[in-house]
C-alpha positions in Angstrom: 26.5 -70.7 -38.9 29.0 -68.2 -38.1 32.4 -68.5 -40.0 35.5 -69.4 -38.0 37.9 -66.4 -36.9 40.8 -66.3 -39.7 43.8 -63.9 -39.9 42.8 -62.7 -43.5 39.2 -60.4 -43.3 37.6 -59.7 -46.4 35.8 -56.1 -47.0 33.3 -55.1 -49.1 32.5 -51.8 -49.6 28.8 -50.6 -50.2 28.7 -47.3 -51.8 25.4 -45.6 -52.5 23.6 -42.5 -53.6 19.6 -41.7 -54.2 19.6 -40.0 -57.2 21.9 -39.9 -60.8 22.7 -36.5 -61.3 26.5 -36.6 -60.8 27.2 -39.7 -61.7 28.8 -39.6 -65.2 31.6 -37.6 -63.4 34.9 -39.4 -63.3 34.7 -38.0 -59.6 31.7 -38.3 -58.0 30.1 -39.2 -54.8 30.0 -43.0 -54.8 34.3 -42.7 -55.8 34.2 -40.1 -52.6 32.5 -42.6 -50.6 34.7 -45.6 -51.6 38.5 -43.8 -51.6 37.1 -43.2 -47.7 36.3 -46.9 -47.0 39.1 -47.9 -48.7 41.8 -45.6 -46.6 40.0 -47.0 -43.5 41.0 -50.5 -44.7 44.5 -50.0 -45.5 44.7 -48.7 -41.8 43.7 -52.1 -40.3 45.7 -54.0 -42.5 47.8 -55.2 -39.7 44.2 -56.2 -38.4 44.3 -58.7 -41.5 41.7 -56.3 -43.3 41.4 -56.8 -47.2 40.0 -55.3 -50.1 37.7 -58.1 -51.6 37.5 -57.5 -55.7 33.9 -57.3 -56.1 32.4 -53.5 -55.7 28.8 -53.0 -54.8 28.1 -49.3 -55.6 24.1 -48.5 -56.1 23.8 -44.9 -58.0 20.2 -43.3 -58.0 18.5 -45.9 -55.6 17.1 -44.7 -52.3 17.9 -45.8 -48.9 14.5 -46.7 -47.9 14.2 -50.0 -49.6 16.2 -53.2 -49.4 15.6 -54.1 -53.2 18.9 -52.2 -54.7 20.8 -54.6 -57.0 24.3 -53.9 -55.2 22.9 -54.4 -51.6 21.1 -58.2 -52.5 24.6 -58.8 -54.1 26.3 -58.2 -51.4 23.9 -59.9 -49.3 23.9 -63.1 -51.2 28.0 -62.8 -51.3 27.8 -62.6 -47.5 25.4 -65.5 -47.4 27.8 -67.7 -49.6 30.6 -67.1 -47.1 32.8 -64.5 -49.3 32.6 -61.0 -47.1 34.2 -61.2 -43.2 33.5 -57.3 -42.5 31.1 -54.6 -44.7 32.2 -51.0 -44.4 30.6 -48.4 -45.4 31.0 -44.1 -45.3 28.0 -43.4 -43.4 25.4 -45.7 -41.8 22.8 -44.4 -44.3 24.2 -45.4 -47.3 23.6 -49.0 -45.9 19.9 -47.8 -44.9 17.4 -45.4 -44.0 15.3 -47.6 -42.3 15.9 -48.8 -38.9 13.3 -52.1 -39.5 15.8 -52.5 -42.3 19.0 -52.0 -40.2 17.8 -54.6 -37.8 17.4 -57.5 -40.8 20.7 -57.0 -42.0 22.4 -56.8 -38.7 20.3 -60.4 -38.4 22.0 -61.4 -41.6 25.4 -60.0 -40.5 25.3 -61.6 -37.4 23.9 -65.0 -38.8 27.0 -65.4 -40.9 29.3 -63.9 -38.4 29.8 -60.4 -40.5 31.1 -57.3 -39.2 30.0 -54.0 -39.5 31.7 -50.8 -39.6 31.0 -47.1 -40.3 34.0 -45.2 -40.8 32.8 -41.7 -40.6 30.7 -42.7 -37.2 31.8 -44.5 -34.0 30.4 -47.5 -35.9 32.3 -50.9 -35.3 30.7 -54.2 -34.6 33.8 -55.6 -34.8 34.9 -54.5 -31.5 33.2 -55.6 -28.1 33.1 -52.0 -27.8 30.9 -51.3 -31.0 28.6 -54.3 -30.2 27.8 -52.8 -26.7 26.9 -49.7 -28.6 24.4 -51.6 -31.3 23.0 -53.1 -28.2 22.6 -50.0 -26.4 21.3 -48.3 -29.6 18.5 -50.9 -30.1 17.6 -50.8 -26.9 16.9 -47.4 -26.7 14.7 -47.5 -29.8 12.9 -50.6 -27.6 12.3 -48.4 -25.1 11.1 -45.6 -27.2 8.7 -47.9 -28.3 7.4 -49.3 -25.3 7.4 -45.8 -23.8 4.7 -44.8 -27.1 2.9 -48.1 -26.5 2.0 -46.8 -22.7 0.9 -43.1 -23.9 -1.3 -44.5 -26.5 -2.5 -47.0 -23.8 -3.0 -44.4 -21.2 -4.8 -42.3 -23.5 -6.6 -44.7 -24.7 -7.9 -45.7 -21.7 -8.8 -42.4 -20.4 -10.8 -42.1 -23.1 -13.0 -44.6 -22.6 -13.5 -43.1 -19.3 -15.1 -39.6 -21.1 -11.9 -38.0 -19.9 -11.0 -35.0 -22.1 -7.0 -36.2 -23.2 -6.1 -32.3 -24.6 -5.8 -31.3 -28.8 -8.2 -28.4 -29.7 -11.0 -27.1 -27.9 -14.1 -27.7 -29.7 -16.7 -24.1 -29.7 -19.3 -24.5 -26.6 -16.6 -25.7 -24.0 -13.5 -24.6 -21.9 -10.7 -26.7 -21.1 -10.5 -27.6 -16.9 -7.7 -30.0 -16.6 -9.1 -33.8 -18.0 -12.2 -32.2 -17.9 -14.5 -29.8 -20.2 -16.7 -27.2 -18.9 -19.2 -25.4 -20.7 -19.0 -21.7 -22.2 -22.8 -20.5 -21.8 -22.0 -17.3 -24.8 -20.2 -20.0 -27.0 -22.5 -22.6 -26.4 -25.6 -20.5 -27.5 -23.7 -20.2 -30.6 -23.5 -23.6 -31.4 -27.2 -24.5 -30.4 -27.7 -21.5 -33.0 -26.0 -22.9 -35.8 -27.1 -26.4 -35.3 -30.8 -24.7 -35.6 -30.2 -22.8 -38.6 -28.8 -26.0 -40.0 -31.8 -27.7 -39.7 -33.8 -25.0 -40.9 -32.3 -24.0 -43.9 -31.0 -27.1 -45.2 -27.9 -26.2 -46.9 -24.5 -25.3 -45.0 -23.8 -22.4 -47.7 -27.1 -20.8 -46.5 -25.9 -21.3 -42.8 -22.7 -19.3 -43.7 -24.5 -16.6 -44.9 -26.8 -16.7 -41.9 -24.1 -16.5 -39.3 -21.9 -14.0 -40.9 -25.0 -11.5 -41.1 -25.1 -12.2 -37.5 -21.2 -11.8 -36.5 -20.4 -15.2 -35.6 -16.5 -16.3 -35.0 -14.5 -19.0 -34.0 -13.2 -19.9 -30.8 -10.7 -17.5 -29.7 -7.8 -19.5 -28.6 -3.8 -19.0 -27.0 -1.1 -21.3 -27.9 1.3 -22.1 -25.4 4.1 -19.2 -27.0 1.2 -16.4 -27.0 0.3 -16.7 -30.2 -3.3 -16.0 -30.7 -5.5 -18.3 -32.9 -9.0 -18.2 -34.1 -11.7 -15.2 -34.0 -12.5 -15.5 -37.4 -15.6 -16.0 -39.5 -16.7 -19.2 -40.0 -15.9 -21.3 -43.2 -17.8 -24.0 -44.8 -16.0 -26.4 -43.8 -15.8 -25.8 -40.1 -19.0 -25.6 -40.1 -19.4 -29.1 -41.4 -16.9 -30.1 -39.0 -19.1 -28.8 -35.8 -22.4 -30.2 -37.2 -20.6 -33.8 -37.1 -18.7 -33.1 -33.9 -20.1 -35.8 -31.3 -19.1 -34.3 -28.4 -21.4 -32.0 -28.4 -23.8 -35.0 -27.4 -21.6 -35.4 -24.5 -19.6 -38.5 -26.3 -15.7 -38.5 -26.8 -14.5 -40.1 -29.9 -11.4 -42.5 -30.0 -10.5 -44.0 -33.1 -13.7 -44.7 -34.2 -15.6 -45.4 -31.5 -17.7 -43.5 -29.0 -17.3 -43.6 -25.0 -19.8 -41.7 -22.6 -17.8 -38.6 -21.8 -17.6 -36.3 -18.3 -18.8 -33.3 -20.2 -22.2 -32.3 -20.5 -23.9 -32.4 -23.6 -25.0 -29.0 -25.6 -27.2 -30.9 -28.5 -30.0 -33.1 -27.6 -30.2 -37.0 -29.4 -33.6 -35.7 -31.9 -31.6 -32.2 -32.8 -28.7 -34.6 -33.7 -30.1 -37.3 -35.5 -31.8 -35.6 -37.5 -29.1 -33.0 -38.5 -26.8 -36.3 -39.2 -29.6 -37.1 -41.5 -30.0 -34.3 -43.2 -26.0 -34.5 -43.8 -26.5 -38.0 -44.9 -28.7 -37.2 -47.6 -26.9 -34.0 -49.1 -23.9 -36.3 -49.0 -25.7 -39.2 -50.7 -26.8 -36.3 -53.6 -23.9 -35.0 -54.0 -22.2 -38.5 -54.8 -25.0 -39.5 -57.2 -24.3 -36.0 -59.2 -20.4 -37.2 -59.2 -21.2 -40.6 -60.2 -23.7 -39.6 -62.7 -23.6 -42.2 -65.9 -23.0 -38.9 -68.0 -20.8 -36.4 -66.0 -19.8 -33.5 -66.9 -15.8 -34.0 -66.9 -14.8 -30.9 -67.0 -17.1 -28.8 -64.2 -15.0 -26.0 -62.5 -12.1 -26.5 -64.5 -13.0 -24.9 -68.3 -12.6 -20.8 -68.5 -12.3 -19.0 -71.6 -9.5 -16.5 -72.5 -10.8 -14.0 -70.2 -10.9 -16.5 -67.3 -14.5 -16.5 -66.9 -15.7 -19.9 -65.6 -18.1 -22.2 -68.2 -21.3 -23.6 -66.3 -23.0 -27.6 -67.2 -26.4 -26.8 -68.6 -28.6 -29.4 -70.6 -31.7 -29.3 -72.3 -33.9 -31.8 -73.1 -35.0 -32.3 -76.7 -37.5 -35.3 -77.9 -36.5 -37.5 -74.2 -32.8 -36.7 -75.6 -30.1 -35.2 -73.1 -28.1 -32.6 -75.0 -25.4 -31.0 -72.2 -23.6 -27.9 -72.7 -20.9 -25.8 -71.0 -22.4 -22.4 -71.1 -20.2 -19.4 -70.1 -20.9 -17.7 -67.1 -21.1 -14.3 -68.9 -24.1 -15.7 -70.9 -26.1 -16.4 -67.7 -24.6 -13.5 -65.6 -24.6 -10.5 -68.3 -27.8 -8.5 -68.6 -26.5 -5.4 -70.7 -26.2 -5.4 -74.3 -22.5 -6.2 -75.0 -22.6 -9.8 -75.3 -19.5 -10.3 -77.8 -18.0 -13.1 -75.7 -21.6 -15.7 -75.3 -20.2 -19.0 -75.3 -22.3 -22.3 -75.7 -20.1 -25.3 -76.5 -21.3 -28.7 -76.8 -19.9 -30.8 -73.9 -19.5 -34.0 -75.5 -17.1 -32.4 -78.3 -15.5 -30.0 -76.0 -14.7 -33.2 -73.9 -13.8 -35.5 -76.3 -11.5 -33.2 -78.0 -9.6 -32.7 -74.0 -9.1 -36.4 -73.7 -7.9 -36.4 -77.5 -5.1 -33.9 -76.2 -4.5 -36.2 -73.3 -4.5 -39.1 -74.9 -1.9 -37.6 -77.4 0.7 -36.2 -75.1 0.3 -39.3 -72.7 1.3 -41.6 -75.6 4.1 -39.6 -77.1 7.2 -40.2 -74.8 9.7 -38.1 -76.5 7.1 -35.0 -75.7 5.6 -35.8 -72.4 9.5 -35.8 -70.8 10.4 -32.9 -72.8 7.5 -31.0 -71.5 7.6 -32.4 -67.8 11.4 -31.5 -67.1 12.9 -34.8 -66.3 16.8 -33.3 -65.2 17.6 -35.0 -62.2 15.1 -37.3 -62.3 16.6 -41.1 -61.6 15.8 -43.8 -64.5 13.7 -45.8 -62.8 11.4 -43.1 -61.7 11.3 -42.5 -66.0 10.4 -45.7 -66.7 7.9 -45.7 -63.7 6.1 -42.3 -65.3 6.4 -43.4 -68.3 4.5 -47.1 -67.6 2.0 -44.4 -65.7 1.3 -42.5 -68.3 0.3 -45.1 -70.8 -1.7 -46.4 -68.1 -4.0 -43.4 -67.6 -4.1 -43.0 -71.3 -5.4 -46.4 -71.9 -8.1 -45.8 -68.7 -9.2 -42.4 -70.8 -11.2 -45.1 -73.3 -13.1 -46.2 -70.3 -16.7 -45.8 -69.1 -17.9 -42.1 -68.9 -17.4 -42.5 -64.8 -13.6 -43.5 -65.6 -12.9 -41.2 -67.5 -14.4 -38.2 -65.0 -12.2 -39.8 -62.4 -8.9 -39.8 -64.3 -9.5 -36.4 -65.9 -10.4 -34.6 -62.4 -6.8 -36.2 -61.4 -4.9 -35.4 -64.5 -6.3 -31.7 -65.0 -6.0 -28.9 -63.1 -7.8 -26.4 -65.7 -8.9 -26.0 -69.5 -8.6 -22.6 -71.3 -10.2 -22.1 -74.4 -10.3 -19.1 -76.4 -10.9 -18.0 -80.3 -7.6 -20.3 -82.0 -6.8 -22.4 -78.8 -7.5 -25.0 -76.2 -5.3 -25.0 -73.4 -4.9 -27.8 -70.6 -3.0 -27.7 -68.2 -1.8 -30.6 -66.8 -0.7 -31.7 -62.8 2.9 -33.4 -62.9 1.8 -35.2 -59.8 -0.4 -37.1 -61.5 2.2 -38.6 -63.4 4.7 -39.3 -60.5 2.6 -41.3 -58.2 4.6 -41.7 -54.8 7.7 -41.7 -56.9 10.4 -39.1 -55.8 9.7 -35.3 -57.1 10.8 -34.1 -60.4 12.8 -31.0 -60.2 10.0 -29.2 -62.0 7.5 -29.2 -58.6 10.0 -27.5 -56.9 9.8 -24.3 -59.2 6.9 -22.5 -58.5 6.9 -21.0 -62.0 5.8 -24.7 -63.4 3.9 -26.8 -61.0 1.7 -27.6 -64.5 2.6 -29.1 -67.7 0.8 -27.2 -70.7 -0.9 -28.8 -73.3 -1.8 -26.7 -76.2 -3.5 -27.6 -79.5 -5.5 -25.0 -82.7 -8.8 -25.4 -82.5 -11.2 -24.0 -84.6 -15.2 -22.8 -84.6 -18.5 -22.6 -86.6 -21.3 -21.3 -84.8 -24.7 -22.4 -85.6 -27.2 -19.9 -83.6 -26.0 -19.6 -79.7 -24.2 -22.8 -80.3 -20.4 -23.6 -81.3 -19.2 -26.2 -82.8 -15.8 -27.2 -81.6 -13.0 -29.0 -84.4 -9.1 -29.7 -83.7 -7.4 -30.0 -86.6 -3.9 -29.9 -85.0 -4.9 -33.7 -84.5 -6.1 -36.7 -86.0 -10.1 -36.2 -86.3 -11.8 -39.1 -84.6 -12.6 -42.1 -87.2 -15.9 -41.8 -87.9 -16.2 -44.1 -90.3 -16.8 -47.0 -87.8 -19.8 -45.3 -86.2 -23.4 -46.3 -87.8 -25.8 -43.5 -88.1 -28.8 -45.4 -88.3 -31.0 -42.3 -89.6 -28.6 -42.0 -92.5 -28.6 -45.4 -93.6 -32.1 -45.6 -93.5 -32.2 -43.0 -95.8 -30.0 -44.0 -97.9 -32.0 -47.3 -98.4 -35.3 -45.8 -99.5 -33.5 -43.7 -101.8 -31.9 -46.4 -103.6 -35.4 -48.1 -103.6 -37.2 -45.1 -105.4 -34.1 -45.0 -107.4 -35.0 -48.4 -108.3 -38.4 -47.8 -108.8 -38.0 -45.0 -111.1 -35.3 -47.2 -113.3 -37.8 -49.7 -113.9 -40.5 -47.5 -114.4 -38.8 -45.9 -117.1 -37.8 -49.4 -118.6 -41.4 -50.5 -118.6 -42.1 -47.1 -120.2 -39.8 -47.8 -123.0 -40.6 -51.2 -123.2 -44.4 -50.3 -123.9 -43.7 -48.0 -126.6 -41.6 -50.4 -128.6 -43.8 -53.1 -128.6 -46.8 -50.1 -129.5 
């Protein structure tokens, strides 16, 4: 309930700032922020305003969230009847968030706790200031009614086939809520939609329509800038060949209303280019989510930057796979110096050994990532990360293609070296940025380890022995062993034989 009015009001000040850099100055924001408050208190002190004892200062903690150890400290002070009035430099030091703001106002006003801003007109402690928090979350009411009716409206007109405005797809022009058809445009679209289903493959499409001059939609925004007339890229035309509205449908959030238009692609010529999507879509995940991937496809060059290609052959019903260089299967001359064939399991293995490595060495991963400004917690949350994704690089061969697709952005190897370079997003999550993606000269964390080669034929055998070589002593090779057993048992045989040999002579 709220507290009685008393002649004596306790303030607590709430201080804050989102990151640490600055705070092991004697001076620094948070003592900027509280010598503030505190003059503002010593002004109303013939209002009864006093300083309470306890400070509630939170140093590298962002306004977005509520959980900040000096904010549910004050909070459960205020709760237990010990703070009259919380002031504070600027209203977002309290919060960010205006969900947020309306809880603690809740709280404040629960217990009968002002609220004042001294920098800002901010001061629920006065009729005056309370009209203005009612007036303020009023207008954010109405803002949010007003967005409830467009999306309603819109909504609505939608379902009616209206078109509601955005970009205007190839094939049609825009006539007010309606769209009307451009015969030229429109033949260009039937076209592509043909060769789609003709060729098969949206790269051969490309090719197709570039021979013949085709461009996008030529297009004026609403300060003249114009937009469009270009060739077509892969992508777009995926985009068109899924587009319903060319079968006269408008789309709204997933589902599709009868539209006003007319339609440019009749229901066969669309089903069955859907299908056809369908099933390169369906191939192209199955070649992801192989049981064997190849984890390092478009991401290992050599030296020279030329890109290595997954090949295999099969020997015996074995698999072997390879990444072959591209110069091996491109060249045709007779210089040939640089012919590449590495095995792709070693290759591999030794790149998640380098991972592996630098994700579970602390000391080195922050030394390499740049952590200056970086608060704590973020740290410790990388950190925890890091030893995370290590520990999913021992997983399934599907695991480990996922985490390595996310954690590596390329893989250079050359005569003495094996290069990775690493994304620092992959480490930071949703955390706040590190300093180092904000300098374009290191928007990748380099790991580099000596490798060395033996070729045997076209093939090269790949060893690191910067690191630890993988224990082999726990793997069984059951050829070996097998070996290894009959030649103890001719050894045997031959040691008896010999025995019986001597034996026969000496009782001769």
């Amino acid at each position: 309930m709220p507290r009685a009015e008393s002649r004596q009001k306790r303030c607590a000040i709430y201080t804050r700032k989102s990151s640490e850099e600055g705070l092991e100055q004697e001076f620094n924001s948070l003592a900027a922020q509280r010598e503030a408050c505190e003059a503002y208190i010593r002004s109303q002190h013939h209002e009864g305003w006093i300083l309470a004892r306890t400070r509630y200062d939170d140093g590298g903690f962002s306004g977005g969230t509520m959980e900040r150890p000096a904010l549910q400290g004050l909070l459960a002070d205020i709760r237990a009847g010990r703070i009259d009035i919380v002031v504070v430099y600027k209203v977002d030091r309290l919060t960010r968030s205006l969900a947020d703001f309306a809880r603690l106002v809740e709280i404040f006003d629960a217990q009968g706790v002002s609220f004042v801003s001294v920098t800002q007109q901010f001061n629920t402690t006065s009729s005056m200031g309370r009209l203005t928090l009612n007036v303020l979350s009023f207008a954010q009411f109405e803002r949010e009614v007003t967005g409830e009716r467009i999306r309603d409206k819109i909504a609505a007109s939608k379902q009616k086939g209206m078109w509601m405005g955005g970009n205007v797809p190839l094939g049609y022009d825009a006539s007010g809520r309606m769209l009307v058809l451009n015969p030229a445009e429109a033949e260009t679209v039937r076209r592509i939609f043909a060769l789609y289903r003709e060729l098969g493959y949206v790269r051969r499409v490309k090719a197709a329509i570039d021979q013949l001059g085709f461009r996008t939609k030529r297009s004026m925004t609403a300060d003249g800038t114009e937009r469009g007339d270009k060739p077509f890229s892969r992508g777009h035309i995926y985009r068109l060949l899924a587009n319903p509205i060319y079968t006269g449908q408008i789309a709204h959030k997933g589902q599709l209303y009868p539209g006003q238009h007319p339609a440019l692609i009749d229901t066969e010529t669309w089903a069955a280019v859907q299908n056809q999507l369908a099933t390169k879509a369906r191939r192209h995940r199955s070649k992801v989510d192989a049981a064997e991937p190849s984890l390092l496809a478009g991401m290992l060059t050599d030296g020279h930057g030329s890109r290595f290609t997954p090949s295999h052959v099969v020997r015996s019903g074995r698999r072997y796979r390879y990444y072959v260089s591209a110069a091996t299967i491109a060249e045709t001359g007779e210089d040939r110096a640089q012919v590449w064939r590495l095995a792709a399991q070693e290759v591999e293995g030794a790149v998640i050994r380098i991972l592996v490595e630098a994700l579970t060495n602390p000391a080195r991963l922050l030394e390499r990532f740049g952590t200056r400004g970086m608060p704590a917690d973020h740290l410790r949350k990388m950190l925890a990360r890091a030893s995370r994704l290590a520990a999913g690089l021992s997983g399934s061969p599907r695991d480990q293609a996922k985490l390595v697709r996310s954690l590596v952005e390329k893989v250079i190897v050359d005569e003495q070296t094996i290069i990775i370079k690493m994304r620092p997003s992959a480490l930071l999550g949703r955390d706040a940025p590190s300093p180092i993606l904000e300098d374009p000269s290191s928007r990748s964390i380099e790991l580099t380890a000596a490798v060395a080669f033996k070729r045997r034929g076209v093939e090269t055998k790949l060893m690191l022995p910067g690191l630890d070589q993988p224990n082999h002593s726990a793997r069984r090779d059951p050829a070996l062993i097998k070996a290894i057993a009959r030649g103890r048992a001719w050894f045997d045989e031959l040691i008896s034989g010999a025995r019986a040999a001597v034996g026969g002579v000496g009782q001769a």
